[in-house]
C-alpha positions as a Markdown table, in Angstrom:
| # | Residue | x | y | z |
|---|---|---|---|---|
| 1 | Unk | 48.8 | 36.4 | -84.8 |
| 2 | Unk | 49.2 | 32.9 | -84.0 |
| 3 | Unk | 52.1 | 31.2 | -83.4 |
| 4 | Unk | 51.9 | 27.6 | -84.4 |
| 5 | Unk | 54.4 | 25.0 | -82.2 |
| 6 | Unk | 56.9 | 22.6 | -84.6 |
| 7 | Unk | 55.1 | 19.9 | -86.9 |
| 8 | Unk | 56.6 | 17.5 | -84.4 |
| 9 | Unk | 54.2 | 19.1 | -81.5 |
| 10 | Unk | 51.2 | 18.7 | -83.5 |
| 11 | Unk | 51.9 | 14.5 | -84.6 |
| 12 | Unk | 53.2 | 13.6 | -81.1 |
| 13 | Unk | 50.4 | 15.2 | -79.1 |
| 14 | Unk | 47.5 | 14.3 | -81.5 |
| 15 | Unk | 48.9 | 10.7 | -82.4 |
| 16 | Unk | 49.4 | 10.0 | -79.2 |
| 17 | Unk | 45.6 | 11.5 | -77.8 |
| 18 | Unk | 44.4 | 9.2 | -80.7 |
| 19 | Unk | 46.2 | 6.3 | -79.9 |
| 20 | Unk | 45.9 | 6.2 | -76.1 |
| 21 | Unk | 41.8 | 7.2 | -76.8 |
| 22 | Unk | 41.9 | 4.1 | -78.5 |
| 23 | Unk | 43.8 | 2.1 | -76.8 |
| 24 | Unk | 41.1 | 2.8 | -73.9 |
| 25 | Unk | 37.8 | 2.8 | -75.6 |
| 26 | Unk | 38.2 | 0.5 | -78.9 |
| 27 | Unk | 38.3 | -2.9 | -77.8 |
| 28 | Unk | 40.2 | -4.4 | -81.1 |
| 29 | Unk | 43.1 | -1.7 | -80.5 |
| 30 | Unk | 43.4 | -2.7 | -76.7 |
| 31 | Unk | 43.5 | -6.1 | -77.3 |
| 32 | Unk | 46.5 | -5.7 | -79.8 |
| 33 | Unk | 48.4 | -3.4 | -77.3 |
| 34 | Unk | 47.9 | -6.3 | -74.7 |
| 35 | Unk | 49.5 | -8.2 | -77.0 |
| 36 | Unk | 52.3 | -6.3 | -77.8 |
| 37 | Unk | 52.8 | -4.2 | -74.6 |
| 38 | Unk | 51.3 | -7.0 | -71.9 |
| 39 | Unk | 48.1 | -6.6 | -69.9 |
| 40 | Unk | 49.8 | -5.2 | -66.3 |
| 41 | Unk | 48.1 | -2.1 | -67.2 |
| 42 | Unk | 44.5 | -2.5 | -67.0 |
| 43 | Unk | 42.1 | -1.2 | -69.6 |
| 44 | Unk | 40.2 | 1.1 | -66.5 |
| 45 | Unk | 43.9 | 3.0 | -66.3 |
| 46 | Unk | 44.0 | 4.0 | -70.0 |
| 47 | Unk | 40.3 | 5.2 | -69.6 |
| 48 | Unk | 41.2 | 7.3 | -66.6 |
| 49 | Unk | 44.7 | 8.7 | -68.3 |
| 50 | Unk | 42.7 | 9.8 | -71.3 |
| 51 | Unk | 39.6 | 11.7 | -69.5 |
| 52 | Unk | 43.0 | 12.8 | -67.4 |
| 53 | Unk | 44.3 | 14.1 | -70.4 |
| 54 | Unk | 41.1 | 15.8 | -71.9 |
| 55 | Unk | 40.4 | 17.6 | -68.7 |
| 56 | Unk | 44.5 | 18.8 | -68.5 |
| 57 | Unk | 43.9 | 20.2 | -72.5 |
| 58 | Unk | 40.6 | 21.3 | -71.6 |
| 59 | Unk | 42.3 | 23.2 | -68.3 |
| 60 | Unk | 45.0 | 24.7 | -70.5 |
| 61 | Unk | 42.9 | 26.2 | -73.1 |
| 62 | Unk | 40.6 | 28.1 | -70.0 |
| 63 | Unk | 44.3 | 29.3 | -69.1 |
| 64 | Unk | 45.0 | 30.4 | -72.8 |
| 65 | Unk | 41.6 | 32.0 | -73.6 |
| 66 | Unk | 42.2 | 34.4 | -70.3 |
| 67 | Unk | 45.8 | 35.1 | -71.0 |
| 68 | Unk | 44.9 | 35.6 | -74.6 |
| 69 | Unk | 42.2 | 38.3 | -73.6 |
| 70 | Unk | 44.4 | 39.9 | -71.2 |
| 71 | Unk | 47.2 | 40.3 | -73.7 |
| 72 | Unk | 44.5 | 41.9 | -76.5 |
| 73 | Unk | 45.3 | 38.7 | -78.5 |
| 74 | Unk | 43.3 | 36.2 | -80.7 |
| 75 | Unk | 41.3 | 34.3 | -77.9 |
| 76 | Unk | 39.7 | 31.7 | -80.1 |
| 77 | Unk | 42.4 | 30.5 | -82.3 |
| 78 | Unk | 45.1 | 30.4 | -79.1 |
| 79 | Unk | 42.3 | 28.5 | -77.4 |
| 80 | Unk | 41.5 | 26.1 | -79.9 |
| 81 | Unk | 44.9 | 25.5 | -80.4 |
| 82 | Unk | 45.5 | 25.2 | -76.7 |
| 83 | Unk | 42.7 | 22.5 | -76.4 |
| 84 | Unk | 44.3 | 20.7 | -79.2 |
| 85 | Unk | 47.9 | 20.7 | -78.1 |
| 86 | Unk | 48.1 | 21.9 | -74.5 |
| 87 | Unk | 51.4 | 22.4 | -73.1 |
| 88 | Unk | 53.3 | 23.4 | -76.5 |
| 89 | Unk | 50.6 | 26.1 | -76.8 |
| 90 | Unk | 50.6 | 28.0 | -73.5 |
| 91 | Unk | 53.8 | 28.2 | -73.9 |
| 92 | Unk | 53.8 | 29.8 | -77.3 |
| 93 | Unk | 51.1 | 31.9 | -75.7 |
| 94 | Unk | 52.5 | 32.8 | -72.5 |
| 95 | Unk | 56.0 | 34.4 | -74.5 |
| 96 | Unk | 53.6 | 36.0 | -77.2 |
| 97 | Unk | 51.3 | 37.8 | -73.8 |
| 98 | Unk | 55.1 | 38.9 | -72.3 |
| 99 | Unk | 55.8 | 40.5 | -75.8 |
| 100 | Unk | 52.6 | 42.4 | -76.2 |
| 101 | Unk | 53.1 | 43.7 | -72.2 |
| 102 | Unk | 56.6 | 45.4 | -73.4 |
| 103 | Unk | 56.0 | 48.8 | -74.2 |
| 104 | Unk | 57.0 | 50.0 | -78.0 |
């Protein structure tokens, strides 16, 4: 089984992957956060925070498809999950592997 972080996980790490992708790569959306948020930061830094970001999620779910398969639990849906959510995940994960270790 599963276990699926809270709702708030899943709209925080998603929006905010969604918004910061855009933010780097779709030139309308930058140019309103410039607006709104000044243009200190340039565009280059959002890029590199974002491919930052998919390599960390992308790092977390290798993490989570070995501890899954270790633990004789679901490997594709704890790495899918992983990749999607990162942090929240593994650590779901990581307490789910310590269970299954306990002897019955």
């Amino acid at each position: 089984m599963v276990e699926r972080p809270a709702l708030g996980w899943w709209i925080g790490v998603i929006g905010g992957m969604t918004f910061l992708g855009l933010v780097a790569f779709e030139p309308r959306t930058a140019a309103g956060w410039s607006r709104r948020a000044g243009d200190r930061v340039p565009r280059r830094a959002y890029q590199a925070l974002f491919a930052a970001s998919l390599a960390t999620h992308a790092a977390e779910a290798a993490v989570a498809a070995r501890i899954a398969r270790r633990a004789g639990l679901a490997v594709g849906p704890w790495t899918r999950q992983t990749l999607l959510l990162g942090y929240p995940s593994l650590r779901l994960l990581r307490r789910a592997a310590a269970r299954a270790a306990q002897p019955a």
